[in-house]
C-alpha positions as CSV (number, residue, x, y, z in Angstrom):
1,X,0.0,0.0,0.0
2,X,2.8,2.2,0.9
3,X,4.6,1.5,-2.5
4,X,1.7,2.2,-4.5
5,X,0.7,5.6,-2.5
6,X,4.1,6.7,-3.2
7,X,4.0,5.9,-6.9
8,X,0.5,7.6,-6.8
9,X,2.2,10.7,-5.6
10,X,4.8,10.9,-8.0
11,X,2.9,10.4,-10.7
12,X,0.7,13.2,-10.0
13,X,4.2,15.6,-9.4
14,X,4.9,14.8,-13.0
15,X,1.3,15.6,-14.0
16,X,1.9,19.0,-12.6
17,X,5.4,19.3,-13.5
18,X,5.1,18.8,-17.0
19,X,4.1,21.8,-19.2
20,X,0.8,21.7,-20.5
21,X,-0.6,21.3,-24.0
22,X,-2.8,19.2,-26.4
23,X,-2.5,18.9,-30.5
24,X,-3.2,21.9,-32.2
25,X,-7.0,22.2,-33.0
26,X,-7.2,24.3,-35.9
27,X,-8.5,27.5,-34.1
28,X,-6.6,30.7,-35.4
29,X,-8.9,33.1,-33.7
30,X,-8.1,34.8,-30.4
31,X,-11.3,33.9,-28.5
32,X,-12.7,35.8,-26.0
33,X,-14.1,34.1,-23.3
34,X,-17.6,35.4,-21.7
35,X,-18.8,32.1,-19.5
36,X,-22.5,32.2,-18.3
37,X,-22.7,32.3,-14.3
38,X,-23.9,28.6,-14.2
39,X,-22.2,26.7,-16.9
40,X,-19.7,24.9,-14.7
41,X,-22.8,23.5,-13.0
42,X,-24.7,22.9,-16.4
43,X,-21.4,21.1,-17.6
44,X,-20.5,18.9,-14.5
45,X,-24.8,18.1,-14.2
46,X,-24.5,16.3,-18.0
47,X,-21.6,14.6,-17.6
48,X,-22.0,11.0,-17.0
49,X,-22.3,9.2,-14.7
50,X,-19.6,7.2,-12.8
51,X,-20.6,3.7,-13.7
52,X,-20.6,4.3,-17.3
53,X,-17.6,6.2,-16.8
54,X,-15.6,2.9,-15.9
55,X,-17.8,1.1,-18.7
56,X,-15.9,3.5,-20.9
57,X,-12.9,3.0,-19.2
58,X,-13.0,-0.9,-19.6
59,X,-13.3,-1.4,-23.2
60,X,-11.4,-0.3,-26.4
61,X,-14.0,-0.2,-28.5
62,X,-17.2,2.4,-28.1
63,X,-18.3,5.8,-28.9
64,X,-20.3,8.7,-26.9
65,X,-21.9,11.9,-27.7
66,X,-22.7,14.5,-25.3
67,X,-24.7,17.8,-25.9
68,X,-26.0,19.8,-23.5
69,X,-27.4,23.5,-23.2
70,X,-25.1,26.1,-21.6
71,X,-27.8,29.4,-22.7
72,X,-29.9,30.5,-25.2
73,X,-27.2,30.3,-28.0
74,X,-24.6,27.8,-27.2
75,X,-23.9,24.0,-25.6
76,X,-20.8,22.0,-24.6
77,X,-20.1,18.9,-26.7
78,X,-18.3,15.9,-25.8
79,X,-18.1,13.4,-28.7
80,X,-15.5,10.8,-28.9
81,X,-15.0,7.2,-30.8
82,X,-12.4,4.8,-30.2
83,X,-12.5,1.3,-32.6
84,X,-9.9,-1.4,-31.8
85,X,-9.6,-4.5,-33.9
86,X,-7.5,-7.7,-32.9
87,X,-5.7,-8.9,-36.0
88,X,-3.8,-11.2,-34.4
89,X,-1.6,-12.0,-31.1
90,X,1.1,-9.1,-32.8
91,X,-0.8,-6.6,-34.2
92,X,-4.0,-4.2,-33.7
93,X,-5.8,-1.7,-35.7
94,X,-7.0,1.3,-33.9
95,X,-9.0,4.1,-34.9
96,X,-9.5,7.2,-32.1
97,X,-11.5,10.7,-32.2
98,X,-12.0,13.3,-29.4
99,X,-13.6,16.3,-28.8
100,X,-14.8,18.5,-25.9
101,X,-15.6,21.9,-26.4
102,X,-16.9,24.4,-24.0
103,X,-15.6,28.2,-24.4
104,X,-15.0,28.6,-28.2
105,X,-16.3,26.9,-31.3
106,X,-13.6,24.8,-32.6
107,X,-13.2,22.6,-35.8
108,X,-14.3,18.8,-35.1
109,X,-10.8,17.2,-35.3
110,X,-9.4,14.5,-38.1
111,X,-9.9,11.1,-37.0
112,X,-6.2,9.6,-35.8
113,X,-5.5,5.3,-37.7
114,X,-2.9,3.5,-35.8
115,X,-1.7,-0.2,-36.8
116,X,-0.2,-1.0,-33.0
117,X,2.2,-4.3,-33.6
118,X,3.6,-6.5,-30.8
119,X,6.9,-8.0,-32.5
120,X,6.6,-10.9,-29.7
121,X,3.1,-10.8,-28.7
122,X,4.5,-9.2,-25.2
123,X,3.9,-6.6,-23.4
124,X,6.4,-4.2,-25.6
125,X,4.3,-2.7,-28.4
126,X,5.3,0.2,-31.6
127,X,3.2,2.0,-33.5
128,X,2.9,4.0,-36.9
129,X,0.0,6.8,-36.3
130,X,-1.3,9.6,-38.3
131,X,-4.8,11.5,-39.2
132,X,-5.7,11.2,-43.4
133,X,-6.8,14.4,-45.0
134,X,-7.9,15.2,-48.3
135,X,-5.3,17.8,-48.6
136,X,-2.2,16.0,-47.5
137,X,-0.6,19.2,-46.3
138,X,-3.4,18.6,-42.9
139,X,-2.2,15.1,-42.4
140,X,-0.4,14.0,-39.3
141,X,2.5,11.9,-38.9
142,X,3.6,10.0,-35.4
143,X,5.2,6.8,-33.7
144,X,4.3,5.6,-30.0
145,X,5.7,3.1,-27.7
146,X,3.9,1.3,-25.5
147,X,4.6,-1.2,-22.8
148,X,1.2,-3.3,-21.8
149,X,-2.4,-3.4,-23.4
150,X,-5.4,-1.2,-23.2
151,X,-7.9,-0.4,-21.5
152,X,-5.7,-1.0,-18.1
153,X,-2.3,-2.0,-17.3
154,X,-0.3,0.0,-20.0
155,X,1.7,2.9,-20.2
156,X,2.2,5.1,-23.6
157,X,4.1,7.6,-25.4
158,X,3.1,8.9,-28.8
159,X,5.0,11.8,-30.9
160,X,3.1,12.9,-33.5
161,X,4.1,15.8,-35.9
162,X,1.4,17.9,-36.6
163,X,0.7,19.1,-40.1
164,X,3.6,16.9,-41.0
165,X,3.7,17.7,-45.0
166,X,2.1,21.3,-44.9
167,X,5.5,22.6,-46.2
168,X,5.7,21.0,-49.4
169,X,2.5,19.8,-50.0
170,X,0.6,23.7,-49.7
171,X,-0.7,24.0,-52.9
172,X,-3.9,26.4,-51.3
173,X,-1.7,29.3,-50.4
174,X,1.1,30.8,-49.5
175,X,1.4,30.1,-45.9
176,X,4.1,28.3,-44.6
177,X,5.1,26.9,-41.0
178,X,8.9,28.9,-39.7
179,X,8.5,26.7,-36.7
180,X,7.0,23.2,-37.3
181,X,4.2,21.8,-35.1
182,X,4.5,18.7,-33.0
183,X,3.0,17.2,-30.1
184,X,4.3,14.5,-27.5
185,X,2.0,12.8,-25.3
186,X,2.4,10.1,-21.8
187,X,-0.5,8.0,-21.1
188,X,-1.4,5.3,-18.6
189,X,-4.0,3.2,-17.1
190,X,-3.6,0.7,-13.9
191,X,-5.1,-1.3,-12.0
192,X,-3.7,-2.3,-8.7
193,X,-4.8,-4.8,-6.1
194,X,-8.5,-5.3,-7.2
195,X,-9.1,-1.8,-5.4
196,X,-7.1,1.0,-6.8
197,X,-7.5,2.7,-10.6
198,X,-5.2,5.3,-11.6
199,X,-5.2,6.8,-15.1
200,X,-3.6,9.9,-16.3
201,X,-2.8,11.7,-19.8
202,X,-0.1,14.4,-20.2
203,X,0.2,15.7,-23.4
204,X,2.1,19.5,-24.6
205,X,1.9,21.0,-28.0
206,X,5.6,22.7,-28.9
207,X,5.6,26.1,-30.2
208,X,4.5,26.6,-33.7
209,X,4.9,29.7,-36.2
210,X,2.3,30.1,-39.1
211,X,3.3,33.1,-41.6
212,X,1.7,34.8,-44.4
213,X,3.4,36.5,-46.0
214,X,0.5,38.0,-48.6
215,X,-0.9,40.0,-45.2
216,X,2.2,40.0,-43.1
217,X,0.6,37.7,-41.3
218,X,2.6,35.5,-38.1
219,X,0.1,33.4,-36.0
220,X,2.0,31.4,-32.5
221,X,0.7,29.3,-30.7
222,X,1.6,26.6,-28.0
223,X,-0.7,24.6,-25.7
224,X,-1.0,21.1,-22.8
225,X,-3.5,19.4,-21.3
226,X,-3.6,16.9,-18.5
227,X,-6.2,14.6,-17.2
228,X,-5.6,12.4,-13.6
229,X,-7.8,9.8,-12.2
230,X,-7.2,8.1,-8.9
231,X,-10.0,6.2,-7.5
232,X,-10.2,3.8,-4.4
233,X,-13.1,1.4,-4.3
234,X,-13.7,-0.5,-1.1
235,X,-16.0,-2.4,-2.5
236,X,-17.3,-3.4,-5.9
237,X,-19.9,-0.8,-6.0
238,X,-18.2,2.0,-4.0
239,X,-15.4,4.6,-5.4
240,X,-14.5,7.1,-3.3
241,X,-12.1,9.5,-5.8
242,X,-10.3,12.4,-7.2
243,X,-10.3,13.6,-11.2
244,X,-8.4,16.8,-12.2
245,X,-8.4,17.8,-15.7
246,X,-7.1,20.8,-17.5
247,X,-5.2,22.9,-19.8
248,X,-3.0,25.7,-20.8
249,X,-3.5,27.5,-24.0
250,X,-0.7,30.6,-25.5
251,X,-1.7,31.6,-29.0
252,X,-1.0,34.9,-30.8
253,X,-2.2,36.2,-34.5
254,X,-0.6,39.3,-36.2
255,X,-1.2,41.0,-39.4
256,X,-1.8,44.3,-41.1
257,X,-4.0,46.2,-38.5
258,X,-4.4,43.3,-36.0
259,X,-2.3,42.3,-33.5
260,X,-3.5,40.2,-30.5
261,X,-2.3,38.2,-27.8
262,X,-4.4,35.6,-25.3
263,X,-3.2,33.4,-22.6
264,X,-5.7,31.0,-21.1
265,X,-5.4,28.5,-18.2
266,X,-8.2,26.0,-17.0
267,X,-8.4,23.8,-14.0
268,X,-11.2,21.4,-13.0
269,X,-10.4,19.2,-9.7
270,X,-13.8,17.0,-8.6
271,X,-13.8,14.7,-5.0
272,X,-16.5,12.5,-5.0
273,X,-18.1,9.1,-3.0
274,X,-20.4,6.9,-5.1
275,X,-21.9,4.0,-3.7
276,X,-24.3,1.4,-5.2
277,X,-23.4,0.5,-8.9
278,X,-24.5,-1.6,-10.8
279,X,-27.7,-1.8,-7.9
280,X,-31.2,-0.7,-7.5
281,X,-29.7,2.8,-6.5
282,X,-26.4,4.6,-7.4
283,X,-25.8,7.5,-5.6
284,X,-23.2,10.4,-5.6
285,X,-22.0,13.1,-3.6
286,X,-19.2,15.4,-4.4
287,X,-17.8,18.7,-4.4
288,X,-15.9,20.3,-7.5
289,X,-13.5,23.5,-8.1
290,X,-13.7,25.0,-11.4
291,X,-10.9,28.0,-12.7
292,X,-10.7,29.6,-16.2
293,X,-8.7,32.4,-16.6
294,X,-8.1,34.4,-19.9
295,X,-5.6,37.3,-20.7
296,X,-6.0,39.3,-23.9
297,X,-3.4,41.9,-24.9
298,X,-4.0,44.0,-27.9
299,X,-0.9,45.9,-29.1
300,X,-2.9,47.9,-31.7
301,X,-6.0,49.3,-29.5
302,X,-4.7,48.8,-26.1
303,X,-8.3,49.4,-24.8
304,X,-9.6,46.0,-25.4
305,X,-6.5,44.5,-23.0
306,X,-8.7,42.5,-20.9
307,X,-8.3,39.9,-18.0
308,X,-11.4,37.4,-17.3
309,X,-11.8,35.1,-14.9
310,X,-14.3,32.8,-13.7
311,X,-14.1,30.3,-11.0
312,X,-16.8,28.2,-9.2
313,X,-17.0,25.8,-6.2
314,X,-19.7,23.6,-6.0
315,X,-21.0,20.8,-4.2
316,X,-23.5,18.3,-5.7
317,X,-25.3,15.3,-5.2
318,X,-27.1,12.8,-7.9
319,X,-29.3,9.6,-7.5
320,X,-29.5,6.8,-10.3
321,X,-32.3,4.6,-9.9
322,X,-33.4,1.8,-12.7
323,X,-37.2,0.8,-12.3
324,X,-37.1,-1.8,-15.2
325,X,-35.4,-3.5,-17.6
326,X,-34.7,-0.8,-19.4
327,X,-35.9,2.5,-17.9
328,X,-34.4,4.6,-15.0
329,X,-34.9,7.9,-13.5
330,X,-31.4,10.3,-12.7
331,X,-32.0,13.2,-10.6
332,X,-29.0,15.7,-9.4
333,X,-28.7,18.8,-6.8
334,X,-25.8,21.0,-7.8
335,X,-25.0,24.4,-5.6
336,X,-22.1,26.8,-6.4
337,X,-20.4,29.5,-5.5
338,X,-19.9,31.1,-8.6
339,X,-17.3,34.7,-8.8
340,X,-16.8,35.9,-12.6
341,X,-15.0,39.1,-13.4
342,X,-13.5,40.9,-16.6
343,X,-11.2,43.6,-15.7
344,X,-10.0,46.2,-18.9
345,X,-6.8,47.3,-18.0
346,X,-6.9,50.9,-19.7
347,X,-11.1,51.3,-19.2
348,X,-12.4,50.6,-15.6
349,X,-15.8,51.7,-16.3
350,X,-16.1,48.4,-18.5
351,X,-15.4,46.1,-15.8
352,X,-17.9,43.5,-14.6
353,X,-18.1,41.5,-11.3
354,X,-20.5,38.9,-10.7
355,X,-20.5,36.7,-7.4
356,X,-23.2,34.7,-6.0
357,X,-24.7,31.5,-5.9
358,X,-25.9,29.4,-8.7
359,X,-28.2,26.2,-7.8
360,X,-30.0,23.8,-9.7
361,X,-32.2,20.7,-10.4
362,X,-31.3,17.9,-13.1
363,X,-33.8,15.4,-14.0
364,X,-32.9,12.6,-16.4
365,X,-34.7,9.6,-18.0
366,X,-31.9,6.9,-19.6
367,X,-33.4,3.9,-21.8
368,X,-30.6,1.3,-22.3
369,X,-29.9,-2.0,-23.9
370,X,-30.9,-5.3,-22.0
371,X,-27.3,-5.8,-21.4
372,X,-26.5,-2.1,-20.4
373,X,-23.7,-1.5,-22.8
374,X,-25.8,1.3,-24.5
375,X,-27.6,4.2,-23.2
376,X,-29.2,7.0,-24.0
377,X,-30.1,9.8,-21.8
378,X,-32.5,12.7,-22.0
379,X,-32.1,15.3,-19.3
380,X,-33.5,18.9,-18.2
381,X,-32.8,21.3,-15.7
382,X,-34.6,23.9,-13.2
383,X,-33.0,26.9,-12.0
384,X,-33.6,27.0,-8.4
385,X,-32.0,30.5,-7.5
386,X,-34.5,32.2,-9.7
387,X,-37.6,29.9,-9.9
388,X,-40.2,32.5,-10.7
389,X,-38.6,34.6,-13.1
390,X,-36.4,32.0,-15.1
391,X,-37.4,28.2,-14.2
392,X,-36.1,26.6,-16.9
393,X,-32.6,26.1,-17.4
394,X,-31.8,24.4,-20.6
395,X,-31.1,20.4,-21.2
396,X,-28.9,17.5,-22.5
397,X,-29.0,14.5,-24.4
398,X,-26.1,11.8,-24.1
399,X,-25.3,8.3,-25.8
400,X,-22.7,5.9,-24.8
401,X,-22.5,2.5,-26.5
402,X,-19.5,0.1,-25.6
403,X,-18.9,-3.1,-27.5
């Protein structure tokens, strides 16, 4: 126990120690963030829930799509598909796309094809990665180690250069990369003494330089993400966990008349207690820190230099309860503490502060498969701190099918 606590703790100093980024998603546009007081409860009340979660987690093939309201014009998406096929003892075929968005609108991403070969059918496995493209200058190009097997037990690094041919293969323009993207990312799931999962995902973007020279144009940009998992489960149906999650993000885009700079950070850290899946009642209650922070400089018109930030502690509770085969009801109680500010640096009188607290009530129906490998949700929310004025407060509607 001592051994593994200790590895547990190291592994989350590297998690922190690393720098952060993901692969570069395609979004050239310095986006400026204006969060709704109540998303971070609208996000964390569609998510699913922890036994599907470790469904997820305990296959390699499956995919899941996740929408859910966060006002009047917008909604976080999750989607993501992973395919895995077994050709033999030495080699697999996997196919892998993911996508969360809550704070811009970003481009869905390529789809990444791996061929994953096992030269001794061992635990020691290379791979050959990369995401096709019509216009081969968009294609990525990548090798990964790994030592293990998915889901659990396995630990992986991947380098993948991004935009791998975009220098000679540009036939749309005249851009060109001065500083070539590429991406590096440490992955691992295990499983230790019937009891303990730990899973975390480090992954950092290098610096990359875009120019045009047609509109002396120079976009930067670097970025890294980080995801951490450690649950304890005392019994078969109980977790009691942590998951932190997040990212940093440093982009810049220059041309004639523009020229703007944005830094953004996001951290999401959730402790939680479940008990009962997988029986007539799966509760949850946990409490969950939420941090976005976003820096804009503009060295043209200096009075749209702005800092935002919004940050939200919560607590929550939610209660899963399947009345038949293939029916059951899923209600949730989230209240926050919710502070959002935007502070111009050369205009005070445009400053904002918001701080209060945010509450709502989630109610869910799920139909699922006999065997409970697929299910699709339908959820919608009330808005408890204003129930006269403005009841409603938006909805979801999830899919998760494992096979």
């Amino acid at each position: 126990m001592q051994v593994f606590l200790r590895a547990f703790l190291i592994t989350l100093g590297l998690t922190w120690a690393i720098p952060a980024l993901s692969a570069f998603d395609n979004d050239f546009k310095i986006n400026d963030i204006n969060l709704d007081e109540a998303n971070f409860l609208d996000i964390k009340a569609h998510r699913y829930r922890k036994s599907l979660e470790y469904d997820w987690f305990d296959t390699t093939t499956g995919w899941r799509i996740n929408i859910a309201s966060l006002d009047g014009d917008l909604a976080f998406l999750q989607s993501e598909l992973k395919l895995q096929k077994e050709l033999s003892g030495y080699v697999n075929i996997r196919l892998e796309v993911e996508q969360e968005v809550f704070y811009a609108d970003k481009e869905f991403p390529l789809p990444t094809a791996e061929a994953e070969i096992y030269p001794w059918a061992g635990n020691l496995g290379f791979s050959l990665l990369g995401t096709p493209a019509y216009e081969k200058r968009e294609m990525d190009l990548g090798v990964a180690v790994t030592w293990g097997r998915r889901p659990w037990n396995y630990i992986r690094f991947e380098y993948l250069d991004v935009d791998r041919l975009y220098n000679e293969k540009n036939a749309t323009d005249n851009t060109f990369y001065s500083k070539e993207p590429t991406a590096m990312k440490l992955e691992a799931a295990y499983q230790f003494g019937g009891q303990y999962k730990l899973r975390f995902k480090v992954s950092r973007d290098r610096p990359l330089e875009l120019i045009d020279p047609d509109d002396n144009g120079i976009f930067k940009h670097e970025a890294s993400d980080y995801f951490l998992l450690f649950d304890y489960q005392p019994t078969a149906d109980s977790v009691i966990g942590v998951t932190v999650n997040g990212f940093t993000l440093d982009k810049s885009s220059a041309q004639t008349g523009q020229d703007q700079q944005q830094a953004t950070d996001f951290i999401s850290a959730d402790v939680y207690w479940v008990r009962g899946m997988g029986k007539s009642y799966e509760v949850r209650v946990g409490t969950q820190y939420d941090h976005i922070s976003n820096d804009i400089r503009d060295y043209i018109n200096s009075n749209n230099d702005l800092d935002y930030f919004m940050k939200t502690l919560q607590v929550y509770t939610t209660a899963y309860h399947p009345f038949n085969e293939h029916m059951a009801w899923d209600i949730g109680l989230y209240i926050g503490q919710v502070e959002e500010q935007q502070n111009y640096l050369q205009d005070s009188g445009r400053d904002t502060l918001n701080d209060g607290i945010e509450s709502k009530l989630r109610m869910g129906f799920e139909y699922s498969s006999s065997d409970g490998r697929s299910s699709l949700q339908f959820n919608i929310s009330l808005n408890l701190d204003d129930p006269v004025n403005d009841p409603g407060d938006g909805g979801a509607i999830s899919f998760q099918s494992v096979f």
